[in-house]
Each structure stands twice: as structure tokens, then as C-alpha cells.
N, C-alpha and C positions, 0 to 999 in steps of 0.2 A: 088467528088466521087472517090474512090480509084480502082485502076486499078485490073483486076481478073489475081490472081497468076498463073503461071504456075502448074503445080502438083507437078512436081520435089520437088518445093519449098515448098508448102504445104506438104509433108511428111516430108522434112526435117526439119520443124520447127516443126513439128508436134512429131517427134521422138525426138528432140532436149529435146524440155519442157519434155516429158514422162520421160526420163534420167535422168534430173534435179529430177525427182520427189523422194524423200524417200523412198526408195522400199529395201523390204530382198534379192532381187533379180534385176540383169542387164535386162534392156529391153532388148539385145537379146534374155536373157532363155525366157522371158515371152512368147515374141516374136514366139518364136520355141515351148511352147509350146503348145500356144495357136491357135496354127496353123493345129494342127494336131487334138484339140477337137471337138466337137459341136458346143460347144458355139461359136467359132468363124468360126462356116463354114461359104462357101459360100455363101447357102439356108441363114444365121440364117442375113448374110451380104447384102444380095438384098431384103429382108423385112427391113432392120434398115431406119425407116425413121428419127434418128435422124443424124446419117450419111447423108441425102439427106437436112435436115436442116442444118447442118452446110456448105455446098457445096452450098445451096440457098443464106446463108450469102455471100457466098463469091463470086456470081454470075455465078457460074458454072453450074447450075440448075435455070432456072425461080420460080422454086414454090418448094418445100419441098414432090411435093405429089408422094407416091408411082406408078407410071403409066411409061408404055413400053418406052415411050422417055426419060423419067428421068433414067430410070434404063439402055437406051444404054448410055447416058451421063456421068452415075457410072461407068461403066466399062470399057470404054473411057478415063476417068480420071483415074483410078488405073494402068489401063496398059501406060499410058504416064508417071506415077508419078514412076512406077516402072521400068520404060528402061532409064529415066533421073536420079533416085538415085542407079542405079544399086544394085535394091534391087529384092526379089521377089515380085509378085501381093498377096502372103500372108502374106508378113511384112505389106505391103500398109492400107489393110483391117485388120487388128490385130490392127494397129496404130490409123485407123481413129474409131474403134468400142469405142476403149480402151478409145480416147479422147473424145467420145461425149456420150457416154454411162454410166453409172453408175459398176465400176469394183472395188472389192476391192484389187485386184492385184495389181493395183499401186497410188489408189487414190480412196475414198467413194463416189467422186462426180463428176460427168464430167466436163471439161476445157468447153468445150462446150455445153450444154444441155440444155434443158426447160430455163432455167435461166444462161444464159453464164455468168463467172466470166472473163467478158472481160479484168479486170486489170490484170489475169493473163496467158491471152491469149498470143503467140507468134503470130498471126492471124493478130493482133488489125490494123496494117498501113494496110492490105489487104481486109477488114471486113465492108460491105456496114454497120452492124448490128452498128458496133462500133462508125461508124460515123456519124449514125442519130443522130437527136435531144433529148434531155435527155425527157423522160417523166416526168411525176408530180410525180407518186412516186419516180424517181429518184434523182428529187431536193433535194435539203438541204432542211430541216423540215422549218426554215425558209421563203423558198418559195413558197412554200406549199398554194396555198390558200384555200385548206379546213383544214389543220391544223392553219393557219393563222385566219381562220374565227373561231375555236374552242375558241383561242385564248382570242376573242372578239374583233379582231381588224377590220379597217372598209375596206371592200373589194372595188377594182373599178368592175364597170357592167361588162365586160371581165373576171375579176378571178370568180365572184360569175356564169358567163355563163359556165364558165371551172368546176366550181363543178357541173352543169348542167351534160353536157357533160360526165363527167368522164371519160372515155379513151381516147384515141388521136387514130390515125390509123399510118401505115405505112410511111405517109407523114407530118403529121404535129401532135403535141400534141396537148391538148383540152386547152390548153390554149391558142397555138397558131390559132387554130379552131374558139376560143370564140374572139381574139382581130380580127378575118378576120371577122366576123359576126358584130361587132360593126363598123369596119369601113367600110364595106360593107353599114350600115344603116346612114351613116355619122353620128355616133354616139347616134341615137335616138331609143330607143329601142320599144319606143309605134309603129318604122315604123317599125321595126323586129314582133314585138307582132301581127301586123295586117295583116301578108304575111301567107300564107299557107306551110304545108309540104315539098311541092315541089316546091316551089319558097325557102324555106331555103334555099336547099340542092341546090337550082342555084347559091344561092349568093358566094359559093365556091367553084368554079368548080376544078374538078380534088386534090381536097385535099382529098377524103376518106369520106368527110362526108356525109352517110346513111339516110335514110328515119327516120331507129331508132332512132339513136345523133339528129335529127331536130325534131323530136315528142318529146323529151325530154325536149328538149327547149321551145318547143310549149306550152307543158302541165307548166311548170314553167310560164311562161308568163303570160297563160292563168289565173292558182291560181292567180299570184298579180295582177290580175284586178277585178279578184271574191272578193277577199280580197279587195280589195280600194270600190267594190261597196256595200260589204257587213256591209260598214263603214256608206255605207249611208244610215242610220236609219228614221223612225219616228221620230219628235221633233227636229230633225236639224235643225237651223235655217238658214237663205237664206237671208244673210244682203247686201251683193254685186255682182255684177256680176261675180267678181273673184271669191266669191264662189261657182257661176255655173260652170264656167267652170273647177275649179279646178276639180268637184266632178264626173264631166257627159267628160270631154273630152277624157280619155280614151275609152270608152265606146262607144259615138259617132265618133270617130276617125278610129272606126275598121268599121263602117257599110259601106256599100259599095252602097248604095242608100238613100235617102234624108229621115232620119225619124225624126219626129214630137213629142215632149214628154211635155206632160202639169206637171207643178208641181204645187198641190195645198196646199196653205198654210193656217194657221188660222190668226188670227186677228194680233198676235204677229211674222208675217212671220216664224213660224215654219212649216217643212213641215210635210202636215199629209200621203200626199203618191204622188208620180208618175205614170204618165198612158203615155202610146203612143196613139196616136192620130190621124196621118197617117203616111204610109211609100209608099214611092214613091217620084217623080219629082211633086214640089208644082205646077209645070202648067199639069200634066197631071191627080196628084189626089189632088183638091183643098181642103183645110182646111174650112170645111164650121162650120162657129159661133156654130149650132146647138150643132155637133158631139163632137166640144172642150171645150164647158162648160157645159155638160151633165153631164162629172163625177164630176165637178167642183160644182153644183149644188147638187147632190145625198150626197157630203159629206160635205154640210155647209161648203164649202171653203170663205173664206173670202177677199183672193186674187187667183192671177195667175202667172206663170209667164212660157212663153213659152220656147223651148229651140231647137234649129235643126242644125243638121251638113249640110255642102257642102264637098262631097264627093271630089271635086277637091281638096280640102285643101285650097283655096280662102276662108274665110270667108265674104267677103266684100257684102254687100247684094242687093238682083236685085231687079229689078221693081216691081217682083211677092211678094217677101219678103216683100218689103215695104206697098203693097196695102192687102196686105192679113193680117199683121200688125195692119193697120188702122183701117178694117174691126173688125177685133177682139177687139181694144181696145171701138170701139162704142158700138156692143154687151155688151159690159162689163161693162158699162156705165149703159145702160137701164134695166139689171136683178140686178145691184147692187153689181158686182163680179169686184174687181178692176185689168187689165192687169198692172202688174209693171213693167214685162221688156220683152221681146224678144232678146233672145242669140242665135247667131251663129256662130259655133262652127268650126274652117278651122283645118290647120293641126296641128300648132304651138300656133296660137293664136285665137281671137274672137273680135265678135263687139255685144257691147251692146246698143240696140236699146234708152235704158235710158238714156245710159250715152253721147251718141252721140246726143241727147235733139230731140228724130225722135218719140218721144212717147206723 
């Protein structure tokens, strides 16, 4: 981080460029006579908050905003800038209006302004501004990753979080935002997808990221699990276990207590719909036969197949899972409704009661 200039110095680079600049006129005259107008009074000079932006850049000022200590810290600096350039405190203020202001006296656009053209700043080695991090729209089109992704080309989850995002803050760009949120989740973003607001905005402390950038994230997340479950139709068929879990583990990965989801199928294991079943800890609200082939029954299902998460992300299955299991496949037995599998759903992976030969 580069060191805050003296004042001296900052007028004097500051008068330097203005000189340099293509003018009908020496910055002196302007100088002189700008000094004696309106436009450049005093008054017109302790309202210029773009004067107190360009002084924030350069850390002479904590903040940009107009208020009583920023404005003894203005005038602090013009009389120090002016006893060290042996100038007066109206060249000081003529110079800093002229550079950061819009004048067509000596230039249509300010060196410093809204939008600093730091490549022709004399500032740039003194300039907290100059030495951050380039934002997204300052990259090459290139690296871009929403022009990138216009493209058609294939984004990593970081850049497509960084179009998320859209701006960066003061401390880190949104791309840089997006790769501290993936590696925050060691890279799994179903564990990003399942945290709340304010647990986002923990995973990166002290970076700038707002409640708002972490609901933006939230709401994208939230659409591609809409969207993945919105895939899971009627007449889909349910040939393996990996396609339970493919279709219900997001889904189940986010609840945060133990729920229970019957899926009933017809003759050809298509599924004709989903039901929940219970939600809770299976030893506190037990899964009783009755409750879970009720709808199973109501819709001429021809099979079953059970499906429930463990909220620790331990898939592996307890005593209760197994005896509540058995329980169900007997039922299913004597009304005619055949249990095909029981899936349990951990964080990463699953266990199917099938395929483990427990059925």
C-alpha cells in the first residue's frame, strides 16, 4: 500500500500535469484567474466533494464525505501544500478544483473524477485507488466472465458466482468474493447453497461482503435447486439408487431435520408423485406403516421406495433406520405394495438399503 504524499507534493504534481496540459492559456493566467471568480471561491471549494474524493484516494481523508473533520483536514492540507510549494492557498484550490472537477479551461474531463483516468494521473505511485485490485469491468474483455460466458464458453462455479455478485467492494472484486466463497465451502457449493444469509456474509469476513451480494448468491443457488427439482416430473423413471439420490440429494441435503419422502411408482417403476411422510428424528416421530402407504394406496402405486436424509451428513444407517425399514417392507408385503429400496441420503453420498442386500 503506497505511502500518503505530503501536500507540497501533491500540488506540485498536480500543477505539473495541468501545464503539461494543451491549453490557449499558461496555468498561471488560469490560475490568477480563476481565483478571483466564483467558480473558484472558497464557498464553491469546501462544498467540492470531488476534491475530498480525490484526498480520500490518497488517504488524507478517511471517507470522501462532506463533514466538519473532513473539511478541517481540507484546509490543513492546502495551507501545508501551500507554505511547502511556496505558492498561495488560491493556486492550491484553483489546482485541486481544476484537476478533479470537470473545466473546459484546461481539459473537458477531470484527471481525477467519478471515473479517474489513472493512466494519466501524476498521483498513480501515491493513489490507494490506483493500487487496488482491477475490477471485472476493468479486465481485458477476455477475462470477463460474463462476457466470457456470452461467449458460450464453460465458466468455473467461482466466475459464474462472480456474475452472481456483480460488483466487488473496496477490498476484494467479485471474482475475488466468488473464489473466497468456494473455497470457504471446500469447493462444494450444495454446502454454500444450504447456509443462510448470514452465515454467507461469515464465510468472508472483513472482505465487504453485504447481506445484499450474499442474497444474490442465495437467490441463484436457491433457482438451480428449483430448477433440478422442477426436472423431477411425473413418469420418471427410478431404475437405481443413484437415481434417487441423484434427483432428491440436493434437496434433502438442505433440511436441517430428518425428513421422510415416500415415492410412489407404477408397475414399470415410473414415478407417479412424491409425498413426505414425516419430518423429524425417526426415534422421536416414528414412521408408522399406516401413515406411509396411505398415499401409496390412494394412488394405485404398485411399488415404494423410501428416501431420508441424516442431517449430520453420516449417511450410514442406525438401528432405528434399519428396524423401521423391516417394519415397512413387511407392511408391504401383506397390502401387496412392493418396498424396493430405502435411501439415505448423508452429505456427499448414500446408502441403499437394496443394494447393501438389508431389504
Amino acid at each position: 500500500m503506497p505511502t500518503t504524499p505530503p501536500a507540497a507534493t501533491v500540488y506540485q504534481l498536480v500543477a505539473e500535469k495541468l501545464s503539461a496540459t494543451p491549453s490557449a492559456q499558461p496555468l498561471a493566467e488560469v490560475v490568477a484567474e480563476a481565483a478571483a471568480s466564483d467558480e473558484f471561491s472558497l464557498a464553491r471549494f469546501s462544498e467540492s466533494q470531488d476534491v475530498l474524493r480525490m484526498l480520500h484516494r490518497l488517504r488524507v481523508t478517511p471517507n470522501s464525505s462532506i463533514n466538519p473533520r473532513n473539511l478541517t483536514r481540507l484546509a490543513d492540507f492546502v495551507e501545508k501544500a501551500a507554505q511547502g510549494a511556496g505558492v498561495s492557498p488560491d493556486a492550491v484550490r484553483v489546482c485541486l478544483l481544476l484537476y478533479t472537477s470537470r473545466n473546459t479551461r484546461l481539459t473537458t474531463e477531470p484527471v481525477c473524477g467519478p471515473k479517474p483516468r489513472c493512466a494519466e494521473c501524476a498521483l498513480t505511485a501515491h493513489c490507494a485507488h490506483s493500487q487496488r485490485r482491477p475490477s471485472l469491468k476493468e479486465l481485458p474483455i477476455t477475462e470477463r466472465p460474463r462476457e466470457r460466458l456470452i461467449q458460450g464458453e464453460k465458466l468455473t462455479d467461482a466466475e459464474l458466482l462472480a456474475i452472481l455478485i456483480r460488483d466487488g467492494t473496496p477490498k476484494a472484486s467479485a471474482l475475488e468474493l466468488a473464489r473466497a466463497l468456494v473455497h470457504a465451502c471446500d469447493g462444494r457449493l450444495a454446502q454454500l447453497a444450504e447456509k443462510s444469509v448470514e452465515e454467507i456474509c461469515a464465510l468472508v469476513p472483513k472482505s465487504g461482503l453485504g447481506p445484499a451480494k450474499a442474497a444474490q448468491v442465495k437467490a441463484g443457488l436457491e433457482l438451480a435447486r428449483r430448477l433440478q427439482q422442477s426436472q423431477f416430473t411425473p413418469g420418471t423413471s427410478l431404475i437405481t439408487s443413484r437415481d434417487v439420490f441423484d434427483q432428491f440429494k440436493d434437496q434433502l441435503r438442505a433440511e436441517k431435520k430428518e425428513t421422510v419422502i415416500a415415492l410412489l411408482l407404477d408397475n414399470k417403476q415410473r414415478l407417479i408423485r412424491s409425498t413426505p411422510i414425516s419430518v423429524g428424528s425417526l426415534t422421536a416421530s416414528i414412521v408408522h406403516p399406516r401413515e406411509a402407504f396411505l398415499p401409496a394406496i390412494r394412488a394405485s402405486a404398485a411399488a415404494v421406495i423410501f428416501v431420508h436424509n441424516h442431517p449430520s451428513g453420516d449417511e450410514t444407517p442406525s438401528k432405528d433406520d434399519i428396524e423401521i425399514t423391516r417394519r415397512l417392507k413387511e407392511a408391504g408385503e401383506i397390502i401387496g405394495i412392493k418396498v424396493l429400496d430405502h435411501v439415505i441420503i448423508g452429505r456427499d453420498s448414500y446408502t441403499s438399503f437394496a443394494d447393501r442386500g438389508l431389504l
